[in-house]
C-alpha positions as CSV (number, residue, x, y, z in Angstrom):
1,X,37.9,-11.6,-91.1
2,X,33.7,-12.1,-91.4
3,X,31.9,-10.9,-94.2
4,X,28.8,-12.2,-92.1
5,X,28.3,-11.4,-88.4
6,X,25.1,-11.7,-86.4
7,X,25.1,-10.1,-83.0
8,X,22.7,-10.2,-80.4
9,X,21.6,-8.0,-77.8
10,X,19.9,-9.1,-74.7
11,X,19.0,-7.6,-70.9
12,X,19.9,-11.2,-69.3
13,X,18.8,-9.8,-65.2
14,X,21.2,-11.7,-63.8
15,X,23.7,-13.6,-65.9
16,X,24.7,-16.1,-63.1
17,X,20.9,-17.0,-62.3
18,X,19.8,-17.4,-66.0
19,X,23.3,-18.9,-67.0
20,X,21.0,-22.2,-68.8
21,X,19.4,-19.9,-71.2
22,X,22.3,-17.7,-71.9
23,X,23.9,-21.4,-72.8
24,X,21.1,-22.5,-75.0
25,X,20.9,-19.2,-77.1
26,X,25.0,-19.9,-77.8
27,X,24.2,-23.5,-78.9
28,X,20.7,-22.8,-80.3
29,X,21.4,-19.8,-82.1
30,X,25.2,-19.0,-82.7
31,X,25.4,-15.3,-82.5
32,X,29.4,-14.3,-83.2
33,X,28.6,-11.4,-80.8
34,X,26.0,-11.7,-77.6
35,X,26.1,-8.3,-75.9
36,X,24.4,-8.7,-72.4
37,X,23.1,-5.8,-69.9
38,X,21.7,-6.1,-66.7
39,X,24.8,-9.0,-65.6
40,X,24.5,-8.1,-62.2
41,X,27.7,-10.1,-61.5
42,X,31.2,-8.8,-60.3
43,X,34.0,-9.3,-62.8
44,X,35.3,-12.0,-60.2
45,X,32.3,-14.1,-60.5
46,X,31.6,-14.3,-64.5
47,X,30.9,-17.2,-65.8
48,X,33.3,-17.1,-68.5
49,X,34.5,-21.1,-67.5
50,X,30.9,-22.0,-69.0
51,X,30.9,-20.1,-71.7
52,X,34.2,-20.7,-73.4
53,X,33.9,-24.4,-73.1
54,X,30.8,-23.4,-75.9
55,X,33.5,-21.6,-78.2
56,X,33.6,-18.3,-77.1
57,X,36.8,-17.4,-76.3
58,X,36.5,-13.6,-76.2
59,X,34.9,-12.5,-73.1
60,X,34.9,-9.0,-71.6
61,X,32.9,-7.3,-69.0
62,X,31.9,-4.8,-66.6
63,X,30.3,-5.8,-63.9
64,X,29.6,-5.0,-60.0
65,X,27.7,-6.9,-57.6
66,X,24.5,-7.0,-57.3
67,X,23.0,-4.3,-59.7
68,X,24.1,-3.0,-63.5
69,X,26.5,-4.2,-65.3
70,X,27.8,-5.1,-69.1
71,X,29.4,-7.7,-70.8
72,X,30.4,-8.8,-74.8
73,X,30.6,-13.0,-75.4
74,X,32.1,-13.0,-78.8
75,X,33.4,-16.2,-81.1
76,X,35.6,-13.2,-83.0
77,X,38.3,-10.8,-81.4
78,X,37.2,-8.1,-79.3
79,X,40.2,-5.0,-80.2
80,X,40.6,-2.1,-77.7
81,X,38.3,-2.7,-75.3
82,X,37.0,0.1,-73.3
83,X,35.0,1.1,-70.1
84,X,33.3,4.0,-70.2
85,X,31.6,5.8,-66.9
86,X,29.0,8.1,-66.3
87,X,27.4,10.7,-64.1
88,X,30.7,9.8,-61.6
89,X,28.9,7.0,-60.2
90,X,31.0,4.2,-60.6
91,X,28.4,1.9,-61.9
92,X,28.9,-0.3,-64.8
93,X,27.0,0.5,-67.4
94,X,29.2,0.8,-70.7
95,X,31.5,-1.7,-72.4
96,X,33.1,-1.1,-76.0
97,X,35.3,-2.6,-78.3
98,X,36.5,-2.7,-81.8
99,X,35.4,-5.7,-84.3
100,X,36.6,-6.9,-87.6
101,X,33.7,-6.5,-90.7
102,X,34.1,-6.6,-94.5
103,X,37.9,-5.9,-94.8
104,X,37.5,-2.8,-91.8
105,X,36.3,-2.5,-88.4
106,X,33.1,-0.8,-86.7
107,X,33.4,-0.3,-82.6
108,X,30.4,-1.8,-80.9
109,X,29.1,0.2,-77.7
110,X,26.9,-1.9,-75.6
111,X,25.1,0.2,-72.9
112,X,22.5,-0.6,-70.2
113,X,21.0,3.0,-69.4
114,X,19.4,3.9,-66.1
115,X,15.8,3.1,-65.8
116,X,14.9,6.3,-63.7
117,X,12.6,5.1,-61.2
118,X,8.7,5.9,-61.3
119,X,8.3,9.7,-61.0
120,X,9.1,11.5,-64.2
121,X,10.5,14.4,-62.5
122,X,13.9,15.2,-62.1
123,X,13.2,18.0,-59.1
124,X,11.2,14.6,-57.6
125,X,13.2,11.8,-58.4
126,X,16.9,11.4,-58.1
127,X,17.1,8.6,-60.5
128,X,15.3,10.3,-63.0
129,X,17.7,13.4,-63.1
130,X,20.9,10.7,-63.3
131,X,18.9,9.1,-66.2
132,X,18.8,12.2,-68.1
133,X,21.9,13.3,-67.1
134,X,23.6,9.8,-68.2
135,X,21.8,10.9,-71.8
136,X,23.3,14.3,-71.8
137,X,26.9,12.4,-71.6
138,X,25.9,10.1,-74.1
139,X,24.9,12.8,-76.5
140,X,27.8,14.7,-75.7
141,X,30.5,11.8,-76.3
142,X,28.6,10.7,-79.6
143,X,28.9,13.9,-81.0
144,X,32.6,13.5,-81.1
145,X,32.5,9.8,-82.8
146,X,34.3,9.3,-86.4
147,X,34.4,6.4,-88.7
148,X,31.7,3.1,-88.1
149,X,29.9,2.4,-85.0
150,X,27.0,0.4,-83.8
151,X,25.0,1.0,-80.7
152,X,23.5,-1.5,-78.5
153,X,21.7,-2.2,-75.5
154,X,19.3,-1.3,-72.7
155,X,18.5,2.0,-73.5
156,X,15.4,2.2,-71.0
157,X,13.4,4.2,-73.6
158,X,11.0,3.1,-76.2
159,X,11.0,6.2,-78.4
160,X,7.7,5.7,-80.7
161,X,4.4,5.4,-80.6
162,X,3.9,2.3,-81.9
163,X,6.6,1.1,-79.5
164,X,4.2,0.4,-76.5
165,X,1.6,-0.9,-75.7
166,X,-0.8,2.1,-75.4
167,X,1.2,5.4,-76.3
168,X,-2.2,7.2,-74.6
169,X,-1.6,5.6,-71.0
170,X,2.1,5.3,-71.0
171,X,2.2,9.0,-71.8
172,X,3.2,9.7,-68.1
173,X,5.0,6.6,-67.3
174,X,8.8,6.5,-67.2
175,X,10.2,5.4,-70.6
176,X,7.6,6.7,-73.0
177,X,7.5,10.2,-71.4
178,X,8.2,12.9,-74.2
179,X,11.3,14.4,-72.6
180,X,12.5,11.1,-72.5
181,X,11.5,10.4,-76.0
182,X,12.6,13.7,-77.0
183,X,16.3,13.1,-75.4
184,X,16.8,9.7,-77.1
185,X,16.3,11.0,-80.4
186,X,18.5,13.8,-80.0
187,X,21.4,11.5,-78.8
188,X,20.8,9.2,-81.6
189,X,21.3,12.0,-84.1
190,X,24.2,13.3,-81.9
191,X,25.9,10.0,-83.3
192,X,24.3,10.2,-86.8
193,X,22.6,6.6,-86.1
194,X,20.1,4.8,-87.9
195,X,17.7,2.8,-86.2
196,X,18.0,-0.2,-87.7
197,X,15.4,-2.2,-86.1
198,X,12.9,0.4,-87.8
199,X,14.6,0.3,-91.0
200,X,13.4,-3.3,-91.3
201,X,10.6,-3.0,-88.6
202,X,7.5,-0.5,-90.5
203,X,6.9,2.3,-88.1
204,X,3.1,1.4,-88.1
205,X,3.8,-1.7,-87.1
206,X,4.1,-2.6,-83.1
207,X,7.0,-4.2,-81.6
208,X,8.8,-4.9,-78.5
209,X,11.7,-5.9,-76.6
210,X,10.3,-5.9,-72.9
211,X,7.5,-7.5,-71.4
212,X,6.8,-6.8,-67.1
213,X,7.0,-9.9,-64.8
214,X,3.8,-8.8,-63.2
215,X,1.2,-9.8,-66.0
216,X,0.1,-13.5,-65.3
217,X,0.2,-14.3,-69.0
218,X,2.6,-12.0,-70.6
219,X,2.2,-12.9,-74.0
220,X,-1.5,-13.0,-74.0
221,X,-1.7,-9.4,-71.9
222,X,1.1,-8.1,-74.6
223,X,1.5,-4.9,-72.9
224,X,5.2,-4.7,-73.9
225,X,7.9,-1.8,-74.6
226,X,10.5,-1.8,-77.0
227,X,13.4,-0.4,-74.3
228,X,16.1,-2.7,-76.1
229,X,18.0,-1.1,-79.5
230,X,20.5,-2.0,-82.1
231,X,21.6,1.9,-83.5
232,X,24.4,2.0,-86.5
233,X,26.2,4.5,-88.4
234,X,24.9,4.7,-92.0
235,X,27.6,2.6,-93.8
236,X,27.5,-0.8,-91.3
237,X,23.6,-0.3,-91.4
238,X,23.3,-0.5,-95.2
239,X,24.3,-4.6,-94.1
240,X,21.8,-5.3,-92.2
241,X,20.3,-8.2,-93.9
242,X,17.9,-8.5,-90.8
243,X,16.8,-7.0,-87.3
244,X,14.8,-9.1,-85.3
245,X,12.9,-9.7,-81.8
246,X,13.1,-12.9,-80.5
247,X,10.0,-12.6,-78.5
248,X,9.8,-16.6,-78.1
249,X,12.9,-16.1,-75.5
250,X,10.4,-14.1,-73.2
251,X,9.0,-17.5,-72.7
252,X,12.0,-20.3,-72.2
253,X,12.3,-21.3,-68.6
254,X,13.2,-18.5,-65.7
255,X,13.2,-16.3,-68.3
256,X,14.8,-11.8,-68.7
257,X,12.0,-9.6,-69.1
258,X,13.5,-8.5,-71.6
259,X,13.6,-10.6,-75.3
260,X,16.6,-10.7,-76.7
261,X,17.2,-8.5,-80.4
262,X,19.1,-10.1,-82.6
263,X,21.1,-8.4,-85.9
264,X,22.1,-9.9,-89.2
265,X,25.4,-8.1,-91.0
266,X,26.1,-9.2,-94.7
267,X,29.2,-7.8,-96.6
């Protein structure tokens, strides 16, 4: 049973294409949990050979081909795993399961939320009304949860202002629209989560999780997002030694566009 865990949280956009970096943040950084979105692989075609052989022996996931999909790479025993849908769809975009902590358990949700396409209307755009409508589920569900959780994931909505780039000109965009906003903080709440990334991040400082493939120097440009979150119920937050971006990722070779988060539990 840990008294220490640190888990990670990272949209990988393909794990079979990006497999080398997914190896060298294992070897390089250790996490006892790495909770990937964005797999894009069906559960026949994990590379779970690969990534045992590094010493994670607890692999579960959720995957389809092509598009979506969820997985947990742990060093520590995944309990009652569980795979949620939503919105009848069939994709795979939820994977749960119960972890030992400090002489208890917490369950760790890790969820890749739809991104809702580019019109911010849900009359106009069918993936924006099944992005809304996946939040409505989540709020609903969360509401009913007892006992410690933590939250993870591609949640496809960076909430605050100092969470993009340029709050002004992403006003419109989808991701930083205000019913977007609006709806993440009320399922948040629904679940009675802190944010931890902001309890150790100041609000009035800038910080983010995803940066777009199209800017030719993407760390100079910096027009990033924070769309990636680590969310936990009061107690397991109070644990959190650390939250952290690990923006240098963004730049490894054939990197995610997204960095990956990484969170430090102390007993």
């Amino acid at each position: 049973m840990s008294n220490r865990l640190k888990i990670v949280t990272w949209n990988i956009n393909s794990v079979r294409l990006r497999l080398p970096i997914v190896e060298k943040m294992l070897l390089d950084h250790a996490p006892d949990v790495l909770c990937l979105q964005e797999t894009k692989c069906p559960d026949g075609s994990f590379p779970s050979a690969a990534l045992e052989k590094l010493g994670y022996r607890h692999i579960e996931f959720h995957g389809q081909k092509g598009y979506h999909g969820v997985a947990l790479i742990s060093r520590v025993p995944l309990e009652n795993v569980e795979r949620r849908e939503f919105c009848g769809m069939g994709d795979t975009r939820h994977i749960a399961a119960d972890i030992a902590f400090n002489g208890s358990s917490f369950r760790l949700h890790n969820f890749y939320v739809p991104a809702g396409g580019d019109i911010p209307d849900p009359e106009l755009n069918d993936k924006f009304a099944h992005k809304l409508k996946f939040l409505d589920e989540m709020e609903g569900w969360f509401s009913t949860f007892e006992g410690e959780s933590i939250v993870v994931g591609d949640l496809n909505i960076a909430p605050y202002e100092t969470d993009v780039w340029s709050h002004k000109q992403l006003l419109k965009v989808v991701s930083h629209t205000p019913l977007e906003c609006e709806r993440l903080e009320a399922v948040r709440n629904a679940g009675k989560y802190v944010d931890t990334m902001r309890k150790h991040i100041p609000m009035e400082e800038k910080v983010y999780t995803w940066w777009s493939y199209r800017a030719k120097d993407w760390s100079k440009a910096d027009k990033g997002r924070r769309l990636d979150h680590v969310w936990m119920t009061a107690g397991t937050a109070n644990h959190t030694k650390d939250v952290t971006v690990m923006r240098d990722a963004r730049g490894w070779e054939k990197p995610s566009d997204h960095a990956p988060v990484v969170a430090v539990l102390e007993a």
